[in-house]
Rosetta silent file (secondary structure, phi, psi, omega in degrees, C-alpha in Angstrom):
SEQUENCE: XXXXXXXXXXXXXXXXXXXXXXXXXXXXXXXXXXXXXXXXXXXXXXXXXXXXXXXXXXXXXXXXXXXXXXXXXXXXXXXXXXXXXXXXXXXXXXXXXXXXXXXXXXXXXXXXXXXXXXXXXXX
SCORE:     score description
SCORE:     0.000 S_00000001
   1 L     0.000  151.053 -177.005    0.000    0.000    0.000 S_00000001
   2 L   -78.680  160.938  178.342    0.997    3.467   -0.752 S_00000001
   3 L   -88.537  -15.304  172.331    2.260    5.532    1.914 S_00000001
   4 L   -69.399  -68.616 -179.064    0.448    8.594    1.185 S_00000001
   5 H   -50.860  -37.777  164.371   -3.176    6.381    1.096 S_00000001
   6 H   -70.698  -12.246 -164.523   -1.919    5.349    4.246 S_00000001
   7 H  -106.216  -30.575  170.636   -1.366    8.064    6.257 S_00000001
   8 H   -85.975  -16.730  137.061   -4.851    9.716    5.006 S_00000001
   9 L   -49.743   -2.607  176.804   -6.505    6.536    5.790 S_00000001
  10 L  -122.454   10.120  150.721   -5.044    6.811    9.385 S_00000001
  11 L    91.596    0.191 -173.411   -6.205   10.011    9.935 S_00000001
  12 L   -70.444  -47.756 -127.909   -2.617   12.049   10.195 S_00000001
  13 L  -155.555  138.653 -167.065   -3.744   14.210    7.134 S_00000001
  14 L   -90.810  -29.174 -175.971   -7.356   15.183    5.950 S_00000001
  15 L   -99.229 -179.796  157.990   -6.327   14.922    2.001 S_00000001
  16 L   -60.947  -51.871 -178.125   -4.286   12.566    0.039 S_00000001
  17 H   -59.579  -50.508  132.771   -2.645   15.385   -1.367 S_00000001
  18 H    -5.112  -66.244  141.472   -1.569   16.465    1.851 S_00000001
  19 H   -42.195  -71.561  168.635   -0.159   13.837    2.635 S_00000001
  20 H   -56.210  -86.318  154.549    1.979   13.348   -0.533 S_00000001
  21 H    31.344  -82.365 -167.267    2.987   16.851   -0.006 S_00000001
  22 H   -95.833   -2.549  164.179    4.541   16.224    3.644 S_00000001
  23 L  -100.306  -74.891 -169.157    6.498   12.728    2.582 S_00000001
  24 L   -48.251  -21.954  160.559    8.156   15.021   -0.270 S_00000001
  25 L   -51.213  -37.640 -162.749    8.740   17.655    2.025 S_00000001
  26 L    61.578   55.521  152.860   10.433   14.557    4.341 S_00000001
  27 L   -77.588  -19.468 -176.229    8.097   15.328    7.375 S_00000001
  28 E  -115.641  127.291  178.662    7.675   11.513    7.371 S_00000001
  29 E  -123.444  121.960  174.112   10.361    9.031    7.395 S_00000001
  30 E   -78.677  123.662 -174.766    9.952    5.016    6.741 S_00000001
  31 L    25.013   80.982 -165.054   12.461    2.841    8.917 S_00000001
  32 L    17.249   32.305 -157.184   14.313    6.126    9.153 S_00000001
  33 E  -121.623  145.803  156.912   14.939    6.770    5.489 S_00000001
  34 L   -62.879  165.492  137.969   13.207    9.747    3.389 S_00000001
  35 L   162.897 -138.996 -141.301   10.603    8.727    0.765 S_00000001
  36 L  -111.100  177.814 -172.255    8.639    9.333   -1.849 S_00000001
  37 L   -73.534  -18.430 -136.630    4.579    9.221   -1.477 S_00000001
  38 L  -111.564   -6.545 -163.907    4.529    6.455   -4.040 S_00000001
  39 L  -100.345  126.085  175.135    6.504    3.516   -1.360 S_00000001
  40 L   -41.005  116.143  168.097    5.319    0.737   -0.480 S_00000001
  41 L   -95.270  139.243  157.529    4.233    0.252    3.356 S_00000001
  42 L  -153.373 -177.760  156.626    3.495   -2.947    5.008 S_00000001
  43 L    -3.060  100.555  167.824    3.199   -4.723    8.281 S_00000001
  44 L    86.008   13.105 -177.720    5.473   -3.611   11.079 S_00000001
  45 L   -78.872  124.663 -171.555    7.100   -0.597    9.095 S_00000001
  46 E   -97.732  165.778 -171.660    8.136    2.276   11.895 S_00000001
  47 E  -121.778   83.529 -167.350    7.158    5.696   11.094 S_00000001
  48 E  -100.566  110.340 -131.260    8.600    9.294   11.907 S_00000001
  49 E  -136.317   96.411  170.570    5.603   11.315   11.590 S_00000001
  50 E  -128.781  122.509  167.377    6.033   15.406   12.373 S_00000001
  51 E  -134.267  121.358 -164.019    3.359   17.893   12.177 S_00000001
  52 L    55.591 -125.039 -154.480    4.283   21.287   13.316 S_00000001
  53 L   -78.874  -17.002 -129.876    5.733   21.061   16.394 S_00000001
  54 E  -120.637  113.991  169.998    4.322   17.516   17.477 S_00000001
  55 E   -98.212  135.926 -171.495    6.582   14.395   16.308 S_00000001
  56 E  -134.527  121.387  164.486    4.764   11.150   16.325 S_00000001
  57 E   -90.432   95.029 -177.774    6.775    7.758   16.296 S_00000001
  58 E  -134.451  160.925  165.020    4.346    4.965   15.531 S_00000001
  59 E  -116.991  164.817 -171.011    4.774    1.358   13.825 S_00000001
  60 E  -106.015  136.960 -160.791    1.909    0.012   11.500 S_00000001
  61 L   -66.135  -53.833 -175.848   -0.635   -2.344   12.943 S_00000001
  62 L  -163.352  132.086  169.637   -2.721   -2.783    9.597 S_00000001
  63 L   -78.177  134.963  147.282   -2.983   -1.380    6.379 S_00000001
  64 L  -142.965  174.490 -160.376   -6.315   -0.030    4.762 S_00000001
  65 L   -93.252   -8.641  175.071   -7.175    1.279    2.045 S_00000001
  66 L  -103.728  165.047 -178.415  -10.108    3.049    3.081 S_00000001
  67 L   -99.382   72.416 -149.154  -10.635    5.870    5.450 S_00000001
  68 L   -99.742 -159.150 -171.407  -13.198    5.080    8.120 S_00000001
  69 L   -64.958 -171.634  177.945  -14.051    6.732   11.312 S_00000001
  70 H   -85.022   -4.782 -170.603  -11.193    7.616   13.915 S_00000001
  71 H   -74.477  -19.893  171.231  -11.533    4.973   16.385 S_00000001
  72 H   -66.692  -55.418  177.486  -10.881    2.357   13.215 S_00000001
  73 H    -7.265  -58.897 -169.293   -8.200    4.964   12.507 S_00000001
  74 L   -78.786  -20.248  179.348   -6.199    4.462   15.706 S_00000001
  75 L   -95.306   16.030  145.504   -6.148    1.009   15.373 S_00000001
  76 L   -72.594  -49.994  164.764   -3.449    0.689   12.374 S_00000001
  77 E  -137.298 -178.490 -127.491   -1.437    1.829   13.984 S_00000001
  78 L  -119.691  175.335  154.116    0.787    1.556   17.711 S_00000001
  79 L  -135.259  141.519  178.901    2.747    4.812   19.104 S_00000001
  80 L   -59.978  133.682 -169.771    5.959    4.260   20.734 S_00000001
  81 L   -81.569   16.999  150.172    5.595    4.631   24.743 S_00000001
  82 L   -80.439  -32.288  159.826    8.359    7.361   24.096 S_00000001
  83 H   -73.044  -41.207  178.607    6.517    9.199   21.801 S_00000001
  84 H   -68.168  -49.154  176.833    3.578    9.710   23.700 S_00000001
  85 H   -33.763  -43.400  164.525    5.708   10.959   26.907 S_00000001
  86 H   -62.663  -44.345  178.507    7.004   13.557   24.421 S_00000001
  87 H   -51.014  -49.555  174.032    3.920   14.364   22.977 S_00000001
  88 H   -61.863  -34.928 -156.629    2.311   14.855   26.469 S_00000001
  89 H   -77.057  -72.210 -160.333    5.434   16.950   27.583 S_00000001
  90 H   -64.306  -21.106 -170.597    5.440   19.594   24.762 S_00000001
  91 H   -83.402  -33.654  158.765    1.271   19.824   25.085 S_00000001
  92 H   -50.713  -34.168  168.607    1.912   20.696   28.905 S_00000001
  93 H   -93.504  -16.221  173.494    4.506   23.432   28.261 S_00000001
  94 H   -64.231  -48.076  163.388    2.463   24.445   25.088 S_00000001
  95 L   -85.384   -8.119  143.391   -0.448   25.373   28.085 S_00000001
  96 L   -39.048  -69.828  174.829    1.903   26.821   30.370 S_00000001
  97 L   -77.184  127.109 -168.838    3.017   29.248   28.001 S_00000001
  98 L   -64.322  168.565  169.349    1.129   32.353   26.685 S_00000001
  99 L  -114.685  109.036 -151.315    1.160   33.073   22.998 S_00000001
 100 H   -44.367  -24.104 -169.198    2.549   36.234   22.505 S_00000001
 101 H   -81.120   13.753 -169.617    0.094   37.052   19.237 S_00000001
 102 H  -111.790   11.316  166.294   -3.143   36.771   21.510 S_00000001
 103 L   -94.004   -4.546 -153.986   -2.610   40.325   23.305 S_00000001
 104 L  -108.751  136.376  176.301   -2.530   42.124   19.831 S_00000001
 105 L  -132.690  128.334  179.661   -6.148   42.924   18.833 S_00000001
 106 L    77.029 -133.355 -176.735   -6.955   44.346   15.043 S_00000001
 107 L   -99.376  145.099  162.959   -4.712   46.826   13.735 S_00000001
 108 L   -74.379  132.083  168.524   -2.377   48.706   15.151 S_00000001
 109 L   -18.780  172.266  126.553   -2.944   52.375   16.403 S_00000001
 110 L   -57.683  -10.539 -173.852   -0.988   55.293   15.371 S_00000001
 111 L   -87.545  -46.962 -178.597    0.380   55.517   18.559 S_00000001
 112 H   -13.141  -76.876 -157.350    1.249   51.583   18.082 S_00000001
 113 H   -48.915  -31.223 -179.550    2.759   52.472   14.652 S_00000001
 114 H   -94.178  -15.659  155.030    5.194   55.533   15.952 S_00000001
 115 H   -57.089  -65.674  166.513    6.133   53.475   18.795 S_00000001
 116 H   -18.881  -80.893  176.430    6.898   50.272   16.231 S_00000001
 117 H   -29.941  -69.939 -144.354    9.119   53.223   13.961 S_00000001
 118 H   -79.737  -16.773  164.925   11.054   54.135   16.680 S_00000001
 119 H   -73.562  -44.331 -157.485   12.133   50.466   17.624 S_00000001
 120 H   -93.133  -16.270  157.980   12.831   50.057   14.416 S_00000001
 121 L    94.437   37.632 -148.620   14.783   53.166   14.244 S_00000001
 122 L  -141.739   67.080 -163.735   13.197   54.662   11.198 S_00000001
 123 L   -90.004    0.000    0.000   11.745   57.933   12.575 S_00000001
């Protein structure tokens, strides 16, 4: 089975395209090698899986070819008990920490904007 059809049948990616996309990119890695959307997956294949920030390490349970709901989803494939511990880790300091772009609301002022200039040194 392709690896692209796999990864949007397992629910990582909502299109196909998508998918292909982020194995040409080499967001995904097969037994730790890049490759192409077109490669064969089977049985027992490990996975290196990164979207955004969030790395996912899983090996595959069962291929299908179709795309059902997510609870079939989750069952192709396994996550590494290292991977989740990471996973959990970064979503815990990810809710610690504010996000600096949620104080700014609209546009900036004029006073904003001659403050900005003057940071920037361009008066």
């Amino acid at each position: 089975m392709r690896i692209d059809k796999w990864l949007w049948a397992a629910r990582f990616y909502k299109t196909r395209s998508l998918a292909a996309q982020a194995v040409d990119s080499g967001k995904i890695s097969l037994n730790g090698e890049r490759c192409k959307p077109a490669k064969e997956i089977r049985v027992d294949d490990e996975l290196n899986i990164r979207i955004g920030e969030v790395e996912w390490q899983i090996k595959v349970r069962e291929l299908s070819e179709k795309r059902g709901p997510a609870i079939v989803a989750q069952t192709l494939y396994v996550e590494s008990v290292e991977s989740r511990a990471q996973r959990d880790e970064q979503s815990a300091l990810r809710k610690l920490t504010k996000e600096p772009a949620r104080e700014i609301k609209g546009r900036p002022t004029k006073r904003d904007r001659r403050a900005l200039s003057r940071c920037q040194g361009s008066e």
